[in-house]
C-alpha positions in Angstrom: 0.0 0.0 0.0 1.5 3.1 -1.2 1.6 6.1 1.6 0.7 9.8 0.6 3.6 10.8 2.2 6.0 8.5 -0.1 7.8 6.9 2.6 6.0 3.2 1.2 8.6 0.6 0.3 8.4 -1.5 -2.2 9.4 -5.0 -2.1 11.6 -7.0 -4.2 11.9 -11.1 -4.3 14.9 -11.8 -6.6 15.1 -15.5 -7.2 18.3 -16.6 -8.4 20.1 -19.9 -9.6 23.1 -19.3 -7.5 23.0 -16.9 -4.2 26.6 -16.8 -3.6 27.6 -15.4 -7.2 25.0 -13.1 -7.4 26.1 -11.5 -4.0 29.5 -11.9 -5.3 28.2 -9.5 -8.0 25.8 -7.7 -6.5 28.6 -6.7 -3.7 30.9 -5.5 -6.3 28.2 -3.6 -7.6 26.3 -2.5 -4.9 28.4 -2.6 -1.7 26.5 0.2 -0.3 23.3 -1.8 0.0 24.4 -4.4 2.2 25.1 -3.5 6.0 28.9 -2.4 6.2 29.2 -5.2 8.9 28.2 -7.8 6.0 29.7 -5.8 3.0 33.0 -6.8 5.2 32.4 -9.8 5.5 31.7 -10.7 2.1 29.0 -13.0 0.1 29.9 -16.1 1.7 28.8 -14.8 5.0 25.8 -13.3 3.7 24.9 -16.2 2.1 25.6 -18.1 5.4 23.4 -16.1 7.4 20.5 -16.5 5.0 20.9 -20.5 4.7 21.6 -21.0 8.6 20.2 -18.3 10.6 17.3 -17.0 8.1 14.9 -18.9 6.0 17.5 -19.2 2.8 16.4 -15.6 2.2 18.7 -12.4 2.6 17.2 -9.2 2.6 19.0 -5.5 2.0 16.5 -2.7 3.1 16.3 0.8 2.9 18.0 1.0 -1.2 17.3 4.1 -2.7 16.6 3.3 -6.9 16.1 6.1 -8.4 13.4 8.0 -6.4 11.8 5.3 -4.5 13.1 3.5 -1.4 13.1 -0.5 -1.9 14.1 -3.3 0.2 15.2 -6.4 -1.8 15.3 -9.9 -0.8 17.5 -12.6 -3.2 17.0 -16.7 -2.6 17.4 -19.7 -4.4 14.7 -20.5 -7.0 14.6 -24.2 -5.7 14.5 -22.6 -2.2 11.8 -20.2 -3.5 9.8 -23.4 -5.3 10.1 -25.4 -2.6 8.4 -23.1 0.0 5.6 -21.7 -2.8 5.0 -25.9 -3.0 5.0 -27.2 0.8 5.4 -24.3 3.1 8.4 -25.4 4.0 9.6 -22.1 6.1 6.3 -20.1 4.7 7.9 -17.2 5.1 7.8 -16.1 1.0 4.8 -18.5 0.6 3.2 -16.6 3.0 4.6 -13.0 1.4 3.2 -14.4 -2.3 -0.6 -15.0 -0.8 -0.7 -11.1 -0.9 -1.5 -9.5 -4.1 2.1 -9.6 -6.4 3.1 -8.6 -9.1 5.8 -11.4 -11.2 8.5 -9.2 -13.1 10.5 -11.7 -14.8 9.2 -15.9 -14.9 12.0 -18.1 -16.0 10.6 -21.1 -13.9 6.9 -20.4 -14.1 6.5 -19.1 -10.4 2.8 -17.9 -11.4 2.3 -21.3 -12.1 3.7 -22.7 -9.1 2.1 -19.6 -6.6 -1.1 -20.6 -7.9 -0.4 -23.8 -5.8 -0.2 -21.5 -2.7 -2.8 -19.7 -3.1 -5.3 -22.6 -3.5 -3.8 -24.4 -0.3 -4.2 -21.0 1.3 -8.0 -20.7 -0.2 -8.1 -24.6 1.2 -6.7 -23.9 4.7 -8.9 -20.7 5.0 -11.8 -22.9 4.3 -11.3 -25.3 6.7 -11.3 -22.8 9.5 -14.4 -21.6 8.9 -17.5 -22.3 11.4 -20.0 -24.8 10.3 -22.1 -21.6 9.7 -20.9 -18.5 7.8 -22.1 -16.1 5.5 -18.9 -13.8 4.5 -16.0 -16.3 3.2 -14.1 -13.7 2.3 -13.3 -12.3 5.9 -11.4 -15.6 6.4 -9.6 -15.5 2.8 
């Protein structure tokens, strides 16, 4: 939801084939939008913390691009599929059951969200009283 005030940030999932190069790159590019406490460290480390202490996911907040403020997050594609599939961690499955919008699809994640979104439809269901008029309160 976009704030009058333009302070809203927008949200990036970047799903990549290989974590470690991309931060490799990304660092080289970028190095301000990673914390100078992992810029130092390097991409192994960042891609440690996101595969051992996160959920395989490694977010950089707060990048300015062009006049807007995103926050970016970069995984795995398998990592990515395998969450959309069996809420593994369902921390991005849970992300993708808001309204999104896909940007580039080289592994058919519309496809594969629309997985999610009927188990979420499913799941909401089942919740339900025996009795209800409004099912989209629960959805």
């Amino acid at each position: 939801h976009a704030r009058p005030d333009g302070t809203s940030m927008v949200d990036y999932i970047l799903g990549v084939a290989d974590p470690l190069q991309w931060h490799s790159e990304n660092l080289a590019r970028n190095p301000t939008h990673y914390s100078s406490w992992m810029a130092r460290r390097g991409p192994e480390a960042v891609t440690w913390l996101a595969d051992r202490v996160g959920v395989g996911v490694y977010f950089n907040p707060f990048v300015e691009w062009g006049d807007k403020r995103i926050k970016y997050g970069v995984v795995a594609m398998k990592d990515l599929a395998t969450d959309i599939l069996t809420w593994d961690q369902f921390y991005l499955s849970g992300r993708l059951q808001k309204p999104v919008r896909v940007l580039v699809d080289n592994w058919d994640i519309r496809m594969v969200n629309t997985v999610n979104l009927k188990m979420a439809a499913a799941a909401s269901l089942l919740l339900l009283p025996k009795e209800f008029t409004e099912v989209w309160w629960q959805l």
